[in-house]
C-alpha positions as CSV (number, residue, x, y, z in Angstrom):
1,X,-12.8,10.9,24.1
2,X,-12.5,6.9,23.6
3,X,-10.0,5.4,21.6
4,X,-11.6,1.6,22.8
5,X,-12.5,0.4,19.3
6,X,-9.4,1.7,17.9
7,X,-9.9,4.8,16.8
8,X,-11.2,8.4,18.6
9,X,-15.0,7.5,18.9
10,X,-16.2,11.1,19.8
11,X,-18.8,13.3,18.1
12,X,-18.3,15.7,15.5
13,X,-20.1,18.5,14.7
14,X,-22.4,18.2,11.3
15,X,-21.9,21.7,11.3
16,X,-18.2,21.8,11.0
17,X,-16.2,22.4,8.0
18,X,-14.1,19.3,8.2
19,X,-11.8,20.0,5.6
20,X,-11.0,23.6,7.2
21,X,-10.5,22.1,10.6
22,X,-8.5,19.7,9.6
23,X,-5.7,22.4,7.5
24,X,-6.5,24.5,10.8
25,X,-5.3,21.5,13.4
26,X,-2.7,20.7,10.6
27,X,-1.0,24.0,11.3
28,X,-2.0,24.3,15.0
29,X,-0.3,20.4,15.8
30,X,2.9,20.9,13.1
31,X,1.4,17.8,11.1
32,X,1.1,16.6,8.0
33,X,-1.1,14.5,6.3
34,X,0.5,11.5,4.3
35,X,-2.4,9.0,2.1
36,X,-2.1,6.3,0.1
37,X,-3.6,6.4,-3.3
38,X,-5.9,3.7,-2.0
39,X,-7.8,6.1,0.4
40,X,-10.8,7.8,-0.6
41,X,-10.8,10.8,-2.5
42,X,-11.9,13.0,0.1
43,X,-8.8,11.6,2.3
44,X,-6.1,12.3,-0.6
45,X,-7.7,15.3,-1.1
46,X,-7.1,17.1,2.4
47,X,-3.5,15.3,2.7
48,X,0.1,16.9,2.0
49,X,1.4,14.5,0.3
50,X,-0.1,11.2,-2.0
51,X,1.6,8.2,-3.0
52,X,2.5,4.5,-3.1
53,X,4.1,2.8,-0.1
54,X,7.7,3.4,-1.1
55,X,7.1,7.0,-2.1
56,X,5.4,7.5,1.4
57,X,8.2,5.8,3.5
58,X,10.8,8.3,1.0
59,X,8.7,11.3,2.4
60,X,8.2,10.4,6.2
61,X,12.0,9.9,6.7
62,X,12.5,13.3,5.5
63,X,9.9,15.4,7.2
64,X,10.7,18.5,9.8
65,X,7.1,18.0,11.1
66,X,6.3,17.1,14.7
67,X,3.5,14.5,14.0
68,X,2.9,12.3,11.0
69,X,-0.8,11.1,10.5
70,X,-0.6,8.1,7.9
71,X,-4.0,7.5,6.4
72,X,-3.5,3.9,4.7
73,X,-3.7,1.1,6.6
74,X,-1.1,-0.5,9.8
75,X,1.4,-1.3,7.9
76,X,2.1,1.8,7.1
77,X,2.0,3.4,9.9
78,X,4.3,0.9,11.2
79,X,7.1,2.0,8.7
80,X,6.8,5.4,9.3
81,X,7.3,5.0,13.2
82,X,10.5,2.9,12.8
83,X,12.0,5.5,10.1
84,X,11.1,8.4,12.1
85,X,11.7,7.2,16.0
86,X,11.1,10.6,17.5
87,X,7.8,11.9,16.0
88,X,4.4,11.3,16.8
89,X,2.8,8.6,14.2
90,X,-1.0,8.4,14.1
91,X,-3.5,7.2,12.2
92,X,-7.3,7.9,11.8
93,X,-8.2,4.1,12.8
94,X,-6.3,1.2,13.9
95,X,-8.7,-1.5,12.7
96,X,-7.4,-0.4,8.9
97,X,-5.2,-3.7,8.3
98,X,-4.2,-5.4,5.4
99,X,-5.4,-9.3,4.4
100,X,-1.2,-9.4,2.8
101,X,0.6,-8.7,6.3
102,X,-2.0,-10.8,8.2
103,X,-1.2,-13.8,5.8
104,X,2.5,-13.8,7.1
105,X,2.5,-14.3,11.4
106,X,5.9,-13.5,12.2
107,X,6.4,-16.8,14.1
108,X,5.1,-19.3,11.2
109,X,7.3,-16.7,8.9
110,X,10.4,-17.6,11.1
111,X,9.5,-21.1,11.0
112,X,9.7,-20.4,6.9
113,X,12.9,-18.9,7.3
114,X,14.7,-21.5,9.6
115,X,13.9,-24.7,7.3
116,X,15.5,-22.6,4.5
117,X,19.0,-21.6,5.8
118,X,21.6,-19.7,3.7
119,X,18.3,-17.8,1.9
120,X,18.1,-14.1,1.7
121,X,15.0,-12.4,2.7
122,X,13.1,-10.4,0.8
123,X,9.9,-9.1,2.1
124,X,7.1,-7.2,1.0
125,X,6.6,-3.9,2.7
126,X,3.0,-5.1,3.5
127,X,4.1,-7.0,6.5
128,X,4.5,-6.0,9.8
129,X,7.0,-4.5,11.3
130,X,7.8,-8.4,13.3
131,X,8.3,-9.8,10.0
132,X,10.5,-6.7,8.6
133,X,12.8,-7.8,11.9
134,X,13.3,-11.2,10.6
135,X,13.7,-9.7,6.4
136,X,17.5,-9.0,5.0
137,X,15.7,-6.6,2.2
138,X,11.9,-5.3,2.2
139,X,10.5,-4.1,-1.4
140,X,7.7,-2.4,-2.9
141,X,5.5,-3.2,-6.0
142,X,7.4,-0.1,-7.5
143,X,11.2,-1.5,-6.6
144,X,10.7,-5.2,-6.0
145,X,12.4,-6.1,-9.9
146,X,15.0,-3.4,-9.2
147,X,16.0,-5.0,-6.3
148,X,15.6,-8.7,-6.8
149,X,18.2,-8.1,-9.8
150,X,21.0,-6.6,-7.3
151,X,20.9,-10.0,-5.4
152,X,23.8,-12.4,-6.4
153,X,22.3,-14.5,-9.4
154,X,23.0,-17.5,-7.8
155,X,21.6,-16.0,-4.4
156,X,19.2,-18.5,-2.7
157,X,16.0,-15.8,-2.0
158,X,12.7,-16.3,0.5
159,X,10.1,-13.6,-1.1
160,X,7.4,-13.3,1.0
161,X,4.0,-12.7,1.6
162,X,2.7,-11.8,-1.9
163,X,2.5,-15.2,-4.1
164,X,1.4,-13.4,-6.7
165,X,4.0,-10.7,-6.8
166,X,6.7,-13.0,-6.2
167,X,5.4,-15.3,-9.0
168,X,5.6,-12.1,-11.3
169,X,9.1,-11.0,-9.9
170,X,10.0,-14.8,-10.8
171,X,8.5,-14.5,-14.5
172,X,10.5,-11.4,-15.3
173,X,14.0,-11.8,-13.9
174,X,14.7,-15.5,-14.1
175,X,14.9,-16.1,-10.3
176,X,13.4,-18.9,-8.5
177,X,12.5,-17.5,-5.1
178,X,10.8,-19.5,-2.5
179,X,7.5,-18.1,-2.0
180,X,5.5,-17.9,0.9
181,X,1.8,-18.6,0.0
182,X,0.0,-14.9,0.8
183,X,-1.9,-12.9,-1.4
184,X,-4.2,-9.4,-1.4
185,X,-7.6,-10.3,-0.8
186,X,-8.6,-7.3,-3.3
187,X,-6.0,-8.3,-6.0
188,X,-7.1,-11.9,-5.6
189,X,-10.8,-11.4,-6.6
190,X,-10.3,-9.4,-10.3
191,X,-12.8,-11.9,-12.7
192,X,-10.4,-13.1,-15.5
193,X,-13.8,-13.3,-17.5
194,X,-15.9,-9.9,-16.7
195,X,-12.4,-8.2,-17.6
196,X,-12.4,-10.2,-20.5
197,X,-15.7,-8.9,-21.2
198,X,-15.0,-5.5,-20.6
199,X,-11.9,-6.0,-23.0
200,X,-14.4,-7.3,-25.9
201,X,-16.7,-4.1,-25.1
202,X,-13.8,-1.3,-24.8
203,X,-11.7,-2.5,-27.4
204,X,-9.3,0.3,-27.5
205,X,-9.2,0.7,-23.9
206,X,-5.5,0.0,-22.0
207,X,-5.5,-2.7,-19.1
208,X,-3.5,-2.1,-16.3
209,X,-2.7,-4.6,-13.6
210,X,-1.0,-4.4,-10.2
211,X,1.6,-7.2,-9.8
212,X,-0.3,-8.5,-6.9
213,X,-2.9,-10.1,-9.3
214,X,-3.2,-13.5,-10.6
215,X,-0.8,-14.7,-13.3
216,X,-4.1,-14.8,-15.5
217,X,-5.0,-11.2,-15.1
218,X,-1.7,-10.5,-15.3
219,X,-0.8,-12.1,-18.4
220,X,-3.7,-10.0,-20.4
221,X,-2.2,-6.8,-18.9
222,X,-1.0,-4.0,-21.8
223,X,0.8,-2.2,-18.3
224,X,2.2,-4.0,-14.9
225,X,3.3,-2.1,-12.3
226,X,2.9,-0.6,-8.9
227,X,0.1,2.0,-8.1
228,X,2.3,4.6,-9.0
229,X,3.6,3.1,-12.1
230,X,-0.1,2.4,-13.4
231,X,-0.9,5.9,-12.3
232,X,2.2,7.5,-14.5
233,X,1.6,5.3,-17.7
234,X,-2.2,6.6,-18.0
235,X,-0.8,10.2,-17.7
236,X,1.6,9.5,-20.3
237,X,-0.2,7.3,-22.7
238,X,-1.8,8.2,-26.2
239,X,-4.7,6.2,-24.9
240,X,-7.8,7.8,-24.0
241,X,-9.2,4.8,-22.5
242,X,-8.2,2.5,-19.4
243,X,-9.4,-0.7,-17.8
244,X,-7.6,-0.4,-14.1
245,X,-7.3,-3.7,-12.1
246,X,-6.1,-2.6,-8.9
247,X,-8.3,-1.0,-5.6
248,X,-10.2,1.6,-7.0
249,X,-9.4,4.7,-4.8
250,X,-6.5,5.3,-7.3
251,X,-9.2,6.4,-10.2
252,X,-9.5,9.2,-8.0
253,X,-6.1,10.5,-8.7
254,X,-6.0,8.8,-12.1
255,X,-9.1,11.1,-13.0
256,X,-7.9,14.2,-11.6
257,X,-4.5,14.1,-13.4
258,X,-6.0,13.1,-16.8
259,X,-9.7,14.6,-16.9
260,X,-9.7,14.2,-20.5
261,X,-9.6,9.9,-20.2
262,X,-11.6,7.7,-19.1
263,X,-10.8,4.8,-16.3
264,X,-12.8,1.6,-16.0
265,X,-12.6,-0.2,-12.9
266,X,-12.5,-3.7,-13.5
267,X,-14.6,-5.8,-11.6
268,X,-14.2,-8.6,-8.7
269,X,-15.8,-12.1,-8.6
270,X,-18.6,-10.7,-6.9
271,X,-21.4,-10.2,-9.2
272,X,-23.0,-7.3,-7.1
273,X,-19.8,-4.7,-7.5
274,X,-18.6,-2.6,-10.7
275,X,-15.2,-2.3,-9.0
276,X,-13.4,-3.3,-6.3
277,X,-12.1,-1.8,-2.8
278,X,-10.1,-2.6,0.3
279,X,-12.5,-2.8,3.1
280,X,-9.1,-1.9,5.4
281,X,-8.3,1.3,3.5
282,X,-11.9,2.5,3.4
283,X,-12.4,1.9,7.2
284,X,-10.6,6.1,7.5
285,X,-13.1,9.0,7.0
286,X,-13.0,12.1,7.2
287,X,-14.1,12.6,10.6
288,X,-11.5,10.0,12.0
289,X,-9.3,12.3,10.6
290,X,-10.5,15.2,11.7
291,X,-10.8,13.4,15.5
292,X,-7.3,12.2,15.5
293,X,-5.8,15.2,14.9
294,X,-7.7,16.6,17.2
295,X,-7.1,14.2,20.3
296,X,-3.6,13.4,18.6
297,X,-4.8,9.5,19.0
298,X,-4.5,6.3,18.1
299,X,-0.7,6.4,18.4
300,X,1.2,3.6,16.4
301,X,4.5,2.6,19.0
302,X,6.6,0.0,17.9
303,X,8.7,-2.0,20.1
304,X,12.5,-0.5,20.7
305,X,13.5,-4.3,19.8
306,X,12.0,-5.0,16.6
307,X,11.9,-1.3,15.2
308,X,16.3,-1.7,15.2
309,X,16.0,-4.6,13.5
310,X,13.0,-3.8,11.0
311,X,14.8,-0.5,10.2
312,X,17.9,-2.1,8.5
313,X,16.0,-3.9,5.5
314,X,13.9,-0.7,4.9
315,X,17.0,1.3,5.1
316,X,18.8,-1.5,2.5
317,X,16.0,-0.8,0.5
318,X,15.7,2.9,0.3
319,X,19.2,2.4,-0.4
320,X,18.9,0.2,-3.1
321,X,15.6,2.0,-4.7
């Protein structure tokens, strides 16, 4: 067993029934599964529980279970550690980062913060758990507008990383928030003209966009909203038919919930690809999985230090959510 390259690099059997072995060590280790809708389907199928980043970090606080594996990407696995101190917090594979939280060093974040005194800090849960320390308030896609509005109007505010999301936040509430300049690498690359394309060919067909796009994409949008929110307006819509500009692994859901629709994934910049994925989230596989239940490795520690001070603007938020 070798966990060198970040994640348990030992064989697996080709004759093994992963899914099976993995409810098996699920019950043997008192774990459960939590995946973001961004994983592949095969992922979200075998896990407990599927959501968004808030709705994750509202079921990891609450869990009896011994050991947490958090398919998604570090992050993640990051705020599930600091909410729940004393259980074991793996993931299938550490190299599963995000482009947003590696836009926003904790020292050139401080930096941010310092040249701005008297500003409140809001920060995007994709950070890491350094810039969390250094955040009066984190927020999600799903709460960000929520809690944005609860601030004092004439509150100075520091929203970082997402540009794009903070731009959006700033569009819809009035505020004008200091942005740091980050962005998604995945919501940065939607063509404004292949979706305008598909638009002209699906006519009928429902576009929804995740805040983290650009103000263009966003401004063609008949839905905005987190994963979740995109997720719960196709299930609810009269619409049969749905242009989807976010990472693509929540069609997987999408189509499971409403078999009867039909989900278009719009397309990146790239000419060569009909949708459009996080290369971070895709990194876990089934067999990672499987092997880091099994060795109960890579383990996500955070230090003592920063997870007391990163835990009070997660807890502001759950609070405020």
């Amino acid at each position: 067993m070798n966990v060198e390259k970040g994640f348990v690099d030992a064989q697996v059997d080709k004759n093994l029934d992963l899914k099976k072995e993995i409810e098996r060590l699920k019950k043997e280790k008192d774990a459960v599964v939590l995946a973001h809708y961004y994983q592949k389907g095969e992922i979200q199928d075998v896990a407990d529980f599927i959501g968004d980043s808030l709705a994750l970090a509202q079921i990891a606080r609450k869990l009896p279970n011994r050991m947490i594996v958090l398919c998604g990407v570090h992050f993640m696995g990051e705020t599930a550690k600091i909410l729940c101190p004393d259980k074991k917090v793996i993931v299938p594979d550490v190299n599963a980062g995000c482009s947003l939280a590696d836009s926003c060093p904790a020292d050139e974040f401080e930096k941010f913060i310092r040249e701005r005194p008297g500003s409140t800090v809001v920060s995007y849960v994709n950070t890491s758990a350094a810039v969390k320390a250094l955040t009066d308030v984190v927020v999600t896609s799903s709460n960000a507008r929520q809690i944005v509005e609860q601030l004092p109007a004439d509150a100075k505010i520091i929203f970082g990383p997402d540009r794009n999301l903070g731009n959006y936040i700033n569009s819809v509430t009035g505020r004008n928030m200091e942005l740091w300049n980050g962005a998604c690498h995945v919501h940065e690359q939607f063509s404004l003209e292949k979706i305008i394309d598909l638009k002209k060919a699906h006519p009928e067909a429902r576009l929804l966009v995740h805040p983290e796009c650009r103000k263009s994409v966003v401004m063609l949008a008949d839905k905005v909203g987190s994963t979740a929110a995109l997720l719960q307006y196709a299930v609810e819509s009269d619409a049969t038919e749905f242009i989807v500009a976010t990472e693509s692994g929540i069609l997987h859901e999408m189509m499971k919930r409403c078999p009867d629709k039909t989900f278009i994934p719009a397309p990146p910049d790239d000419s060569t690809c009909a949708c459009n994925d996080c290369s971070f989230m895709k990194l876990n596989t089934l067999e990672k999985l499987y092997n880091s239940l099994r060795y109960e490795q890579p383990e996500i520690t955070v230090d003592a230090r920063v997870a007391e001070a990163a835990i009070k603007p997660i807890e502001r938020m759950l609070s405020m959510s």
